[in-house]
mmCIF file as Biopython writes it, N, C-alpha, C and O atoms, coordinates in Angstrom:
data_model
#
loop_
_atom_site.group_PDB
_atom_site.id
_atom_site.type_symbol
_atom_site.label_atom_id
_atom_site.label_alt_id
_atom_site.label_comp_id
_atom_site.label_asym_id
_atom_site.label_entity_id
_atom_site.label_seq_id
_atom_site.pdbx_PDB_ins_code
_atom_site.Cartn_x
_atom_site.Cartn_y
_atom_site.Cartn_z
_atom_site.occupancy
_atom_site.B_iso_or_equiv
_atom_site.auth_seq_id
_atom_site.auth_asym_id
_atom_site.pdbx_PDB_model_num
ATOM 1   N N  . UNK A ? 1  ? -167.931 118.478 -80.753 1.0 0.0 1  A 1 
ATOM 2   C CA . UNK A ? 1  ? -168.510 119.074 -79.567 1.0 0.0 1  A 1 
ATOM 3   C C  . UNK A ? 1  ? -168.180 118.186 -78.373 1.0 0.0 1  A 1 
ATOM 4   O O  . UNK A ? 1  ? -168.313 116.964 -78.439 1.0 0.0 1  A 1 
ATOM 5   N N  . UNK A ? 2  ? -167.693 118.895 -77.143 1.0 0.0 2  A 1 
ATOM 6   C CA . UNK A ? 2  ? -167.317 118.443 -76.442 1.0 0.0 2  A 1 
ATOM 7   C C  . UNK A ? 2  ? -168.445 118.396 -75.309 1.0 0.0 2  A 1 
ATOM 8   O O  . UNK A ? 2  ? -169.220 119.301 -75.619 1.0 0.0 2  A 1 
ATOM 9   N N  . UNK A ? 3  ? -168.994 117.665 -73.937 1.0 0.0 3  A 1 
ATOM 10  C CA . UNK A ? 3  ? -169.998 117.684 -73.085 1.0 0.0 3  A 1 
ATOM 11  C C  . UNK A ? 3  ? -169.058 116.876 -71.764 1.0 0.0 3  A 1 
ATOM 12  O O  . UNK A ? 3  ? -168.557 115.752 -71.811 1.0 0.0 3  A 1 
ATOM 13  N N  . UNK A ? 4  ? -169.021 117.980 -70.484 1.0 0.0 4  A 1 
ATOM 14  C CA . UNK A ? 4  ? -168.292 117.662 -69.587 1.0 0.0 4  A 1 
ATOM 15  C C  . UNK A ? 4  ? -169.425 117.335 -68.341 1.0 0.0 4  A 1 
ATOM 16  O O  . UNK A ? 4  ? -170.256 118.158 -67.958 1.0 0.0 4  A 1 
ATOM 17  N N  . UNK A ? 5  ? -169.268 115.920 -67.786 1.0 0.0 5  A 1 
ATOM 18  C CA . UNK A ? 5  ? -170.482 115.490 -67.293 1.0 0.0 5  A 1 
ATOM 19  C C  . UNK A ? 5  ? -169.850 114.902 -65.668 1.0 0.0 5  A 1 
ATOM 20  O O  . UNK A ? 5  ? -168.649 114.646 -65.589 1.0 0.0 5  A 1 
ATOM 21  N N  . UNK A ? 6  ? -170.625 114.752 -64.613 1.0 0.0 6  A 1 
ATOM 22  C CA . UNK A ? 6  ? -170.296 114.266 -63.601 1.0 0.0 6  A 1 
ATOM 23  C C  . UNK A ? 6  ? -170.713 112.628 -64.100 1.0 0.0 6  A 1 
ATOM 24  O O  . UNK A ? 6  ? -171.066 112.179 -65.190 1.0 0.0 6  A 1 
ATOM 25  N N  . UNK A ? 7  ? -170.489 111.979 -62.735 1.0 0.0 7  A 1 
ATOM 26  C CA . UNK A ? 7  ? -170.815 110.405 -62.967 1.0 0.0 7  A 1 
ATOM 27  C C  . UNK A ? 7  ? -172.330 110.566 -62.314 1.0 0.0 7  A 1 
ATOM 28  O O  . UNK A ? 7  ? -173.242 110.034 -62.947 1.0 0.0 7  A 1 
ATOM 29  N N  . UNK A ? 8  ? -172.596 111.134 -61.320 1.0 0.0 8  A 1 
ATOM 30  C CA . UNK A ? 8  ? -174.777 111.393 -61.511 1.0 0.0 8  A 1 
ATOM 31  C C  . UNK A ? 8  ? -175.074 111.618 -62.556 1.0 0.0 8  A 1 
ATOM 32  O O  . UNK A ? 8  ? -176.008 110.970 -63.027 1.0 0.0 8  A 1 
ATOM 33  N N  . UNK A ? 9  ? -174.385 112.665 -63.396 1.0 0.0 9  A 1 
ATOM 34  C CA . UNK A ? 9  ? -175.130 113.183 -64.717 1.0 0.0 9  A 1 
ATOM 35  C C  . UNK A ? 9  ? -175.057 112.525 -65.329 1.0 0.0 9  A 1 
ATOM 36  O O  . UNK A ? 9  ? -176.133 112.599 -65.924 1.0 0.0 9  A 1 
ATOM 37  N N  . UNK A ? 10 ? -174.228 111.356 -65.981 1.0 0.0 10 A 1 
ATOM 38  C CA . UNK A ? 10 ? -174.097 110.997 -66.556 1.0 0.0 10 A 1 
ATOM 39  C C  . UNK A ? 10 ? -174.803 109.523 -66.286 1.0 0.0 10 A 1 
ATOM 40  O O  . UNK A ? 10 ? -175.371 109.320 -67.359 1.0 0.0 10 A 1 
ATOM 41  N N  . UNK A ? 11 ? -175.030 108.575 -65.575 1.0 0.0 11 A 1 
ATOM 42  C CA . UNK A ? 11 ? -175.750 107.883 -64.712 1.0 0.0 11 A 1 
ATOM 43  C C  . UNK A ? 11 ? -177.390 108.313 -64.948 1.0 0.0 11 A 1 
ATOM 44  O O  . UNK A ? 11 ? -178.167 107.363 -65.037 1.0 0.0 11 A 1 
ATOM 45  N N  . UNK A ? 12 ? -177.894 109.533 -65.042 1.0 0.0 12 A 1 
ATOM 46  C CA . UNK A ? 12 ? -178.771 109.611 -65.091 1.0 0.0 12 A 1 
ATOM 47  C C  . UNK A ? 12 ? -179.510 109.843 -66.574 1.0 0.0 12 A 1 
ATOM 48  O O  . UNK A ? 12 ? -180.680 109.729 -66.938 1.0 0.0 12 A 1 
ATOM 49  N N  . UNK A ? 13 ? -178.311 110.211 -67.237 1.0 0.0 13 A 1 
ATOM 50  C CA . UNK A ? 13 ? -178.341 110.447 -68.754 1.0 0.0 13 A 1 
ATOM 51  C C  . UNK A ? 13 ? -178.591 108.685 -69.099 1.0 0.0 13 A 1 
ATOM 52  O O  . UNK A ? 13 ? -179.698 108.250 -69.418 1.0 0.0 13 A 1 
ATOM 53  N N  . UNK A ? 14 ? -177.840 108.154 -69.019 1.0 0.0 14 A 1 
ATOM 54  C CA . UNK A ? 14 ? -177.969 107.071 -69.672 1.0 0.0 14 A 1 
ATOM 55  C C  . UNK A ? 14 ? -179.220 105.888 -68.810 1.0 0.0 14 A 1 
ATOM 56  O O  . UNK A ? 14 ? -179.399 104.696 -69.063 1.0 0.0 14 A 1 
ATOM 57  N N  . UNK A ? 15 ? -179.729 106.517 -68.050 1.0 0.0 15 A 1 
ATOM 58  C CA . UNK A ? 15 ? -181.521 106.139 -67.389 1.0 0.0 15 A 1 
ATOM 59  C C  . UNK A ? 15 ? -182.440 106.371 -68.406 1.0 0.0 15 A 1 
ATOM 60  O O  . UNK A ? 15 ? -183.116 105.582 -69.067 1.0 0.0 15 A 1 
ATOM 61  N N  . UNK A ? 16 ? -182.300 108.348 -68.435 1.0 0.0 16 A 1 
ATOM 62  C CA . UNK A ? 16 ? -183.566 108.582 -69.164 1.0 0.0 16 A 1 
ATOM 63  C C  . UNK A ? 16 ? -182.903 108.024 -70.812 1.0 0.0 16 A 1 
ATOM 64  O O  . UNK A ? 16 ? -183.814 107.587 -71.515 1.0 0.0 16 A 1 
ATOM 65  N N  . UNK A ? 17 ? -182.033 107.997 -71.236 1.0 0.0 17 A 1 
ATOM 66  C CA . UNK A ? 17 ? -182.177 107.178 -72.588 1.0 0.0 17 A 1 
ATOM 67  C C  . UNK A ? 17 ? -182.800 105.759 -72.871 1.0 0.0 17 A 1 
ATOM 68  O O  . UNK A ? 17 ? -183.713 105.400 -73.615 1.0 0.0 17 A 1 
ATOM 69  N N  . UNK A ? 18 ? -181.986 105.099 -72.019 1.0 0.0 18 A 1 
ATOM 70  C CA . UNK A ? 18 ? -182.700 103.491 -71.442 1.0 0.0 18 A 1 
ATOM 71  C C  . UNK A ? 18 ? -184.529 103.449 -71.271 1.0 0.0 18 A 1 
ATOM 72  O O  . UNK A ? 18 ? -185.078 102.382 -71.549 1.0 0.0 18 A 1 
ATOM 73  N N  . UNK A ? 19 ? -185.142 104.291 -70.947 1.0 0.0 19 A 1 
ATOM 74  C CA . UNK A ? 19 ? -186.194 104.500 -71.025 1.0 0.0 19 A 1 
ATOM 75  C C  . UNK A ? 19 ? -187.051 105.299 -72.203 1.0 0.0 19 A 1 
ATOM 76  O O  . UNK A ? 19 ? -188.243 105.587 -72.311 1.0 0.0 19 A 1 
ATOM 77  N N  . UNK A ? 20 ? -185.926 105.511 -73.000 1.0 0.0 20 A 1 
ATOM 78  C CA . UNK A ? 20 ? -186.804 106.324 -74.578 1.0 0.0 20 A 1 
ATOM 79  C C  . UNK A ? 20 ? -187.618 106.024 -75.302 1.0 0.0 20 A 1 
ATOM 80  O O  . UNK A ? 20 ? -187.323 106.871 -76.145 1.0 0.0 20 A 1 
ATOM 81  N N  . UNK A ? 21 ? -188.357 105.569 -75.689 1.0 0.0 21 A 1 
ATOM 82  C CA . UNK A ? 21 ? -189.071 104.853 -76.960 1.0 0.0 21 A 1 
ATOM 83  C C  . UNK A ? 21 ? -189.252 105.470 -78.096 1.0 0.0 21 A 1 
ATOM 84  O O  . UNK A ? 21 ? -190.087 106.365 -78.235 1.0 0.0 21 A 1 
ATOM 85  N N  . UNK A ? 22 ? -188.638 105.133 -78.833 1.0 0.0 22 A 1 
ATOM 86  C CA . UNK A ? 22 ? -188.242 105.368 -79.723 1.0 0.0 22 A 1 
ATOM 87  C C  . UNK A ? 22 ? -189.339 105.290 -81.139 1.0 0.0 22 A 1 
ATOM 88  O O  . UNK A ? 22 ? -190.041 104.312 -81.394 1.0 0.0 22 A 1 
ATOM 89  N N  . UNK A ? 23 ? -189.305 106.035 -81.616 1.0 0.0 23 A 1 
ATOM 90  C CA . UNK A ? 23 ? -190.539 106.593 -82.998 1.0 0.0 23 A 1 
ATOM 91  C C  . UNK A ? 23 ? -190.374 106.407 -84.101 1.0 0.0 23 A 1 
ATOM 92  O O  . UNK A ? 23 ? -191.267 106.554 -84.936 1.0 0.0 23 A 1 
ATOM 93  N N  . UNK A ? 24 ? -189.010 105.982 -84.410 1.0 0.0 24 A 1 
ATOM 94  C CA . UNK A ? 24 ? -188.729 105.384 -86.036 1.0 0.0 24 A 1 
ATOM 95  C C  . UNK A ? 24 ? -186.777 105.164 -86.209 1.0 0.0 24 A 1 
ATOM 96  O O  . UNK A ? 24 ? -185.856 105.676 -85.573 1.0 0.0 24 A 1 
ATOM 97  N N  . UNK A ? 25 ? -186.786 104.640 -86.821 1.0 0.0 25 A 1 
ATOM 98  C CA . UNK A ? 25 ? -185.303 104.127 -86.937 1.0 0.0 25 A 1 
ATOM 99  C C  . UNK A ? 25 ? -184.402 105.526 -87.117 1.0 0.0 25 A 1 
ATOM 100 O O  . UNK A ? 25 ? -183.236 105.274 -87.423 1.0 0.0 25 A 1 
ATOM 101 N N  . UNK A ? 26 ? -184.648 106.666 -87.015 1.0 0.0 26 A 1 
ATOM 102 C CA . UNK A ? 26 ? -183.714 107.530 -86.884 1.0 0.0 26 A 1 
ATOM 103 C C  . UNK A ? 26 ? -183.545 107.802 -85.738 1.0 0.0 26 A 1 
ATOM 104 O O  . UNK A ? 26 ? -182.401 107.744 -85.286 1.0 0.0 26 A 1 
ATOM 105 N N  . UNK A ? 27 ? -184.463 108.123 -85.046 1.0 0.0 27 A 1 
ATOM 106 C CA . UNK A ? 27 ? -184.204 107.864 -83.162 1.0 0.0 27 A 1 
ATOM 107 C C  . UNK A ? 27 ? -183.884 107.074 -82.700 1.0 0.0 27 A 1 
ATOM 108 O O  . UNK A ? 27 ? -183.179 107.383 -81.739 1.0 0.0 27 A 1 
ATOM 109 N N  . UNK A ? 28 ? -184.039 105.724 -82.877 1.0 0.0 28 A 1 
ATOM 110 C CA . UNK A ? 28 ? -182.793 104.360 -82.417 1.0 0.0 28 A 1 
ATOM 111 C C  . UNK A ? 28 ? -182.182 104.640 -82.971 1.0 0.0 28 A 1 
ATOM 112 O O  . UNK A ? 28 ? -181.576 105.206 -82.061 1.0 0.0 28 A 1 
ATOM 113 N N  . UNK A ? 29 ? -181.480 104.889 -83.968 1.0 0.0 29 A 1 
ATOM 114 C CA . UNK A ? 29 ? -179.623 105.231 -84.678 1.0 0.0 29 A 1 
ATOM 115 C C  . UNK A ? 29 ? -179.169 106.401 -83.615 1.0 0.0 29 A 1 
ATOM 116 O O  . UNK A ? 29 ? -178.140 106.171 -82.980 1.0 0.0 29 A 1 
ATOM 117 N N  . UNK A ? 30 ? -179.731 107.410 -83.419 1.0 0.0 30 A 1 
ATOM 118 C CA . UNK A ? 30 ? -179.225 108.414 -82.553 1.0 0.0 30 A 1 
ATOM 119 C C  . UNK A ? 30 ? -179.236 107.845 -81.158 1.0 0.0 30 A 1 
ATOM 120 O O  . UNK A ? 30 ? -178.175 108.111 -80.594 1.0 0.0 30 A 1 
ATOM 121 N N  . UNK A ? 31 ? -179.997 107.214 -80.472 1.0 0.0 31 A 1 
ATOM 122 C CA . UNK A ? 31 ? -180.218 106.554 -79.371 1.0 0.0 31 A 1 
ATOM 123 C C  . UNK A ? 31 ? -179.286 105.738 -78.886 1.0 0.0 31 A 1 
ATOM 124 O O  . UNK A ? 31 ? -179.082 105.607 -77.679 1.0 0.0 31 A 1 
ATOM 125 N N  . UNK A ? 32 ? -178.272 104.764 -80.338 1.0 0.0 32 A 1 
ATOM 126 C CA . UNK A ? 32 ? -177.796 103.321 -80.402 1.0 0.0 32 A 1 
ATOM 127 C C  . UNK A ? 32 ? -176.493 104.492 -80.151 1.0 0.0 32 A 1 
ATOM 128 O O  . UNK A ? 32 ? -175.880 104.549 -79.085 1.0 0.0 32 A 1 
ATOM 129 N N  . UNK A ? 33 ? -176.248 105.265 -81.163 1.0 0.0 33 A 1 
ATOM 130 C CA . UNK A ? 33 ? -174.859 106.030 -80.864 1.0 0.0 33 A 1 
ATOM 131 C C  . UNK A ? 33 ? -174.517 106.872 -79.791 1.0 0.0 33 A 1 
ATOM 132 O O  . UNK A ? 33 ? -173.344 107.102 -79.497 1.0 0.0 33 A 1 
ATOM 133 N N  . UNK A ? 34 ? -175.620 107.411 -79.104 1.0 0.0 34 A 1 
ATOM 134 C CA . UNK A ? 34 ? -175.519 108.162 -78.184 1.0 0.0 34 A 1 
ATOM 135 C C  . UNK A ? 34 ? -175.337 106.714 -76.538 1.0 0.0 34 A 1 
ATOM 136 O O  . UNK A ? 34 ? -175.148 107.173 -75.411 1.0 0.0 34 A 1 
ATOM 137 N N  . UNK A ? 35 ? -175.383 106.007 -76.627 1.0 0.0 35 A 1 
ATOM 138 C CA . UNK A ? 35 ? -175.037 104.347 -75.695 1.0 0.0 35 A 1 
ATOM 139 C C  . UNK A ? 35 ? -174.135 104.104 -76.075 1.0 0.0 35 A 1 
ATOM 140 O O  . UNK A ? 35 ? -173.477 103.390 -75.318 1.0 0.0 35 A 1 
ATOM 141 N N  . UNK A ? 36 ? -173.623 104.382 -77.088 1.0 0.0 36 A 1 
ATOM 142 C CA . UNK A ? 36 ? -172.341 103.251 -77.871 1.0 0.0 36 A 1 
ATOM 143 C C  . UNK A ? 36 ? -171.153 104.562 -76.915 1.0 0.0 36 A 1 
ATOM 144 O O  . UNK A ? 36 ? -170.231 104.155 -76.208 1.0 0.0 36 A 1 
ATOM 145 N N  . UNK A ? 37 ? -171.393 105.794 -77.072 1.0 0.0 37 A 1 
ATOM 146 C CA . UNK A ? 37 ? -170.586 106.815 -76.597 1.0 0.0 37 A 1 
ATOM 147 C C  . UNK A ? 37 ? -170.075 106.726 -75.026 1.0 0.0 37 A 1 
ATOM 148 O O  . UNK A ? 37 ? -168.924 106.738 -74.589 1.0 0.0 37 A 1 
ATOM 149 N N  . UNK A ? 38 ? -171.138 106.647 -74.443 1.0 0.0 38 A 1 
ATOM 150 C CA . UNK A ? 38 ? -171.430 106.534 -72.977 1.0 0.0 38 A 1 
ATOM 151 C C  . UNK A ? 38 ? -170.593 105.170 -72.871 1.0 0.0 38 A 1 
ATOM 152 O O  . UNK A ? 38 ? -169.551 105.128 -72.217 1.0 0.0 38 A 1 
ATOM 153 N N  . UNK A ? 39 ? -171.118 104.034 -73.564 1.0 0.0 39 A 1 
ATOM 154 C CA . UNK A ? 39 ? -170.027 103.245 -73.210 1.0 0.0 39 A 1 
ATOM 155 C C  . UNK A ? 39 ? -168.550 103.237 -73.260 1.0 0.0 39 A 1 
ATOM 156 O O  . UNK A ? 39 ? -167.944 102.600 -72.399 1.0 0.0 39 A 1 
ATOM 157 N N  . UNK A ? 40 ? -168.057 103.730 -73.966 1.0 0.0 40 A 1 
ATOM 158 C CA . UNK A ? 40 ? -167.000 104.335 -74.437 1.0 0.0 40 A 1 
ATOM 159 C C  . UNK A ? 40 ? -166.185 105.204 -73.434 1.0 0.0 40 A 1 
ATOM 160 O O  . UNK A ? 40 ? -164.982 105.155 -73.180 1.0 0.0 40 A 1 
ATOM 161 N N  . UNK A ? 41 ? -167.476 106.274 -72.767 1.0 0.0 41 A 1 
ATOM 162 C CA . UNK A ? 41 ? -166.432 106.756 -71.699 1.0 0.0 41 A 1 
ATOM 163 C C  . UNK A ? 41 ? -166.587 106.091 -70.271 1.0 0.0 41 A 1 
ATOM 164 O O  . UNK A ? 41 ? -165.811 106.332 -69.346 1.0 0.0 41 A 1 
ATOM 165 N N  . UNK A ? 42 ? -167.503 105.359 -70.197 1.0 0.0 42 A 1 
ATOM 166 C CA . UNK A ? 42 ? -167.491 104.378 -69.237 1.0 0.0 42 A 1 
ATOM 167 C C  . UNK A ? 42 ? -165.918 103.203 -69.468 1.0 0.0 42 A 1 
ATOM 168 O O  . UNK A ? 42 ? -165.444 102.832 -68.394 1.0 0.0 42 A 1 
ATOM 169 N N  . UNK A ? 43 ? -165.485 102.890 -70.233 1.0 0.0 43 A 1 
ATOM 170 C CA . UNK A ? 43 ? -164.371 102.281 -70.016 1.0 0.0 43 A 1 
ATOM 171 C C  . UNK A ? 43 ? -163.301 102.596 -70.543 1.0 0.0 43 A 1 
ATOM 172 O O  . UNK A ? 43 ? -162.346 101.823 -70.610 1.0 0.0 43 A 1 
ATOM 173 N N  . UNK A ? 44 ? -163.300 103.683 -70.958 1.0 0.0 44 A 1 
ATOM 174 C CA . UNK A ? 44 ? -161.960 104.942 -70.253 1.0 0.0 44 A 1 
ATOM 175 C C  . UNK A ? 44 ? -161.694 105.219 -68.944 1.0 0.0 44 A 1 
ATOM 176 O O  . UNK A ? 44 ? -160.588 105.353 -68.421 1.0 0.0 44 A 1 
ATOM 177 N N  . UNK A ? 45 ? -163.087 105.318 -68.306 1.0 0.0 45 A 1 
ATOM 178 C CA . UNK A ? 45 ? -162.605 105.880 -66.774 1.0 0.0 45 A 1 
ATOM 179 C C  . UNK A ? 45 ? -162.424 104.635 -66.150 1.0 0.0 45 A 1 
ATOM 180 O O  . UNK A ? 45 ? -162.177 104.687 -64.945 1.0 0.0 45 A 1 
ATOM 181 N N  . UNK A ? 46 ? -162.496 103.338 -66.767 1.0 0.0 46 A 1 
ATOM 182 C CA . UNK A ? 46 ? -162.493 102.317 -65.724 1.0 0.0 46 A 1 
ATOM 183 C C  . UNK A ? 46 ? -160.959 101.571 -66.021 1.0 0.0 46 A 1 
ATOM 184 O O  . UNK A ? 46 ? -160.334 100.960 -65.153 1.0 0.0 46 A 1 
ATOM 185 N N  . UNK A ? 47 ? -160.555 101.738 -67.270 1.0 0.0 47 A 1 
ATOM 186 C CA . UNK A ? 47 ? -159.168 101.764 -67.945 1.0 0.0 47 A 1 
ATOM 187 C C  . UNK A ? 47 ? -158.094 102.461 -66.734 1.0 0.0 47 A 1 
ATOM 188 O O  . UNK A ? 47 ? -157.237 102.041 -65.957 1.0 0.0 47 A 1 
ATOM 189 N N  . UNK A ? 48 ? -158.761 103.890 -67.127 1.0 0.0 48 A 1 
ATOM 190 C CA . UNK A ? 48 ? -157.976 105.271 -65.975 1.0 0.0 48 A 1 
ATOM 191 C C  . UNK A ? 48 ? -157.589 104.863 -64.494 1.0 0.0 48 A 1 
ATOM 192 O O  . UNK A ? 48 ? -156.570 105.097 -63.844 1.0 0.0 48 A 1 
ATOM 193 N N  . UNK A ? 49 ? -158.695 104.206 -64.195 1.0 0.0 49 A 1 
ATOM 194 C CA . UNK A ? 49 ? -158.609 103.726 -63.026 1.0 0.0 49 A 1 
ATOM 195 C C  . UNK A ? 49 ? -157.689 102.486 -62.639 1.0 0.0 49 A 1 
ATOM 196 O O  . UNK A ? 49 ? -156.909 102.346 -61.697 1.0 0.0 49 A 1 
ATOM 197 N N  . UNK A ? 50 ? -158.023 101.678 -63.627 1.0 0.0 50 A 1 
ATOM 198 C CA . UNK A ? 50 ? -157.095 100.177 -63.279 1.0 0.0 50 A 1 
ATOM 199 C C  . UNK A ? 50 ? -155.301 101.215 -63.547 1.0 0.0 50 A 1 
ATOM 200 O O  . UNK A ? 50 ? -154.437 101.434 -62.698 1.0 0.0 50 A 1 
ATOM 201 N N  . UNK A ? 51 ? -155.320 101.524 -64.660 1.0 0.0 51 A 1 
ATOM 202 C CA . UNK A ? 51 ? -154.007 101.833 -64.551 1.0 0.0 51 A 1 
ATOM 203 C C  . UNK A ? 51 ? -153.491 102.755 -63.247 1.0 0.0 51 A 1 
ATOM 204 O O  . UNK A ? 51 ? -152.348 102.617 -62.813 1.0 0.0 51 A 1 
ATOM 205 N N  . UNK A ? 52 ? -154.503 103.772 -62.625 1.0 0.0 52 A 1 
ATOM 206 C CA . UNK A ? 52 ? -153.712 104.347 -61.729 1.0 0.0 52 A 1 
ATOM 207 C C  . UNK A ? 52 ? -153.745 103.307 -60.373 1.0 0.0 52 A 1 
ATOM 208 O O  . UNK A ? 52 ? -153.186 103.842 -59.415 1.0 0.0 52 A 1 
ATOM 209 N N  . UNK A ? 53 ? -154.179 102.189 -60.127 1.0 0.0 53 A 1 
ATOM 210 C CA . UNK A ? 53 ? -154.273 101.217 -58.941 1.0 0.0 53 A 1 
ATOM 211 C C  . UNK A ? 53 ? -153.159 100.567 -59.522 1.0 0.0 53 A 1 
ATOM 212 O O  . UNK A ? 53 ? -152.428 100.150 -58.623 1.0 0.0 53 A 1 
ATOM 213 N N  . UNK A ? 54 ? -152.738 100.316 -60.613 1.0 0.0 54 A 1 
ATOM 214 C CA . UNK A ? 54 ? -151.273 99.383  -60.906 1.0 0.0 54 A 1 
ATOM 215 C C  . UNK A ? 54 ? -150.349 100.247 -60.532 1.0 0.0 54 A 1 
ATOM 216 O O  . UNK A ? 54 ? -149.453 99.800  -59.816 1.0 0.0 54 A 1 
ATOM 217 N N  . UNK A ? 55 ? -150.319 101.578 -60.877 1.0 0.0 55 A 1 
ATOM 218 C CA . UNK A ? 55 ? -149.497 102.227 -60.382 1.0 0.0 55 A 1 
ATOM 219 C C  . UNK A ? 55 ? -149.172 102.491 -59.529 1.0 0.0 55 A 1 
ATOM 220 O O  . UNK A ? 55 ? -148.005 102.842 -59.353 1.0 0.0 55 A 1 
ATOM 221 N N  . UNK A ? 56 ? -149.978 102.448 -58.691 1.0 0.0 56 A 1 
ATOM 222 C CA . UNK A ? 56 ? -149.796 102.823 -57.058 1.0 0.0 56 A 1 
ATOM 223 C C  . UNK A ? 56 ? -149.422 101.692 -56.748 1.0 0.0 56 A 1 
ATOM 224 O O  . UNK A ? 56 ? -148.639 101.816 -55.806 1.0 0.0 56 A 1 
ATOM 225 N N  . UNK A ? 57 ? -149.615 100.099 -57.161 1.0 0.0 57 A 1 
ATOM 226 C CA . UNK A ? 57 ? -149.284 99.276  -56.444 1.0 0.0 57 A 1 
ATOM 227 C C  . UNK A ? 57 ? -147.651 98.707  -56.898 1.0 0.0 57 A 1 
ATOM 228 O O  . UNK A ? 57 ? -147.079 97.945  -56.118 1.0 0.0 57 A 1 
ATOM 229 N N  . UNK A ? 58 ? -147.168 99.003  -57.810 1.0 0.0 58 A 1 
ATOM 230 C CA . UNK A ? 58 ? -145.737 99.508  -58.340 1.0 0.0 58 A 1 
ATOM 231 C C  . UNK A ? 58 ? -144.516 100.346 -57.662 1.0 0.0 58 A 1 
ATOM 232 O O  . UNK A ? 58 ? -143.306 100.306 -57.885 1.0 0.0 58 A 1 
ATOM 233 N N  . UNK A ? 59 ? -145.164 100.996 -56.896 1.0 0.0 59 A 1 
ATOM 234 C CA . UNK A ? 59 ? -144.102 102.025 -56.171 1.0 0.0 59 A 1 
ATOM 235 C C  . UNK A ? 59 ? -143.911 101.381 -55.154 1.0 0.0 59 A 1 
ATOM 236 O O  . UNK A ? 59 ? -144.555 100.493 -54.597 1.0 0.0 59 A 1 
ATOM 237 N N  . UNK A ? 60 ? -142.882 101.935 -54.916 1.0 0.0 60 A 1 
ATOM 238 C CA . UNK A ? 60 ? -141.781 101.190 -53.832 1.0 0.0 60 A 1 
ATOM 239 C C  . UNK A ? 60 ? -142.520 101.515 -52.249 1.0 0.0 60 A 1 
ATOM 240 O O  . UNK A ? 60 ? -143.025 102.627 -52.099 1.0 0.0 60 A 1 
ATOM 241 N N  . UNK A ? 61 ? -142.562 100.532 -51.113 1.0 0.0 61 A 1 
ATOM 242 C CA . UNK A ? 61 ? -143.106 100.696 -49.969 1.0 0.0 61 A 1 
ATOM 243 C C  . UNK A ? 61 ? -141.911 100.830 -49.306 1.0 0.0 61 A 1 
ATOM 244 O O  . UNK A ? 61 ? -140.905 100.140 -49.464 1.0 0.0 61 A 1 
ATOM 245 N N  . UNK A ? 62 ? -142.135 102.119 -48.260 1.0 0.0 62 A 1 
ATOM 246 C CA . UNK A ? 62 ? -141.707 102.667 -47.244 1.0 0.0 62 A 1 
ATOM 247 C C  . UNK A ? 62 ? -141.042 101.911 -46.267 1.0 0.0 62 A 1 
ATOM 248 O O  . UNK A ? 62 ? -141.717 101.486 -45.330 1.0 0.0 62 A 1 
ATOM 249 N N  . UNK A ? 63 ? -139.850 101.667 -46.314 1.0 0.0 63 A 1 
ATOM 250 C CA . UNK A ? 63 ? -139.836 100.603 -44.593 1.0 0.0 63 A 1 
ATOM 251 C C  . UNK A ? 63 ? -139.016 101.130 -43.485 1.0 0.0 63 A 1 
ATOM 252 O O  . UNK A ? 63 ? -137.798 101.292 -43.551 1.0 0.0 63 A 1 
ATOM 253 N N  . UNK A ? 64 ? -139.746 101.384 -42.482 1.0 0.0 64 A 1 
ATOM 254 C CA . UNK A ? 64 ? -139.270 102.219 -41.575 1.0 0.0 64 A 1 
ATOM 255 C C  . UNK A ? 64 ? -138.673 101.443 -40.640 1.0 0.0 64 A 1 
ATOM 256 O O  . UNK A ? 64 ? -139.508 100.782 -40.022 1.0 0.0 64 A 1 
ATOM 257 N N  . UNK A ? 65 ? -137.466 101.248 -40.265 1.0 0.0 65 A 1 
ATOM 258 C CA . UNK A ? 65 ? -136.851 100.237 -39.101 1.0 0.0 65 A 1 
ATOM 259 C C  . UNK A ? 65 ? -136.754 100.866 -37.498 1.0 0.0 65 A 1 
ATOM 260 O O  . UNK A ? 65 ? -136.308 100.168 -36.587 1.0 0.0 65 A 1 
#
């Protein structure tokens, strides 16, 4: 299953989890994996990002005489 999220939504998702309390070790296992995920696409997009700033800083500059 796939879940397509903005960075508020997702920002805010991982608030109200941070704030869960949790009722028995099956809700921290779901809790621990559902953070472990979020982290996960938290440094994909930050991966995504460094690589497209190398890239841009790779291409050839313009020189206008």
């Amino acid at each position: 299953m796939n879940l397509k999220l903005t960075t508020e939504q997702l920002e805010l998702l991982e608030f109200v989890i941070a704030e869960f309390e949790c009722q028995d070790d099956t809700e921290r296992d779901l809790i621990e994996g559902i953070v472990s995920q979020i982290y996960d696409v938290k440094e994909e997009e930050l991966l995504r990002a460094i690589g497209i700033l190398k890239a841009q800083a790779s291409q050839p500059k313009a020189e206008w005489n």
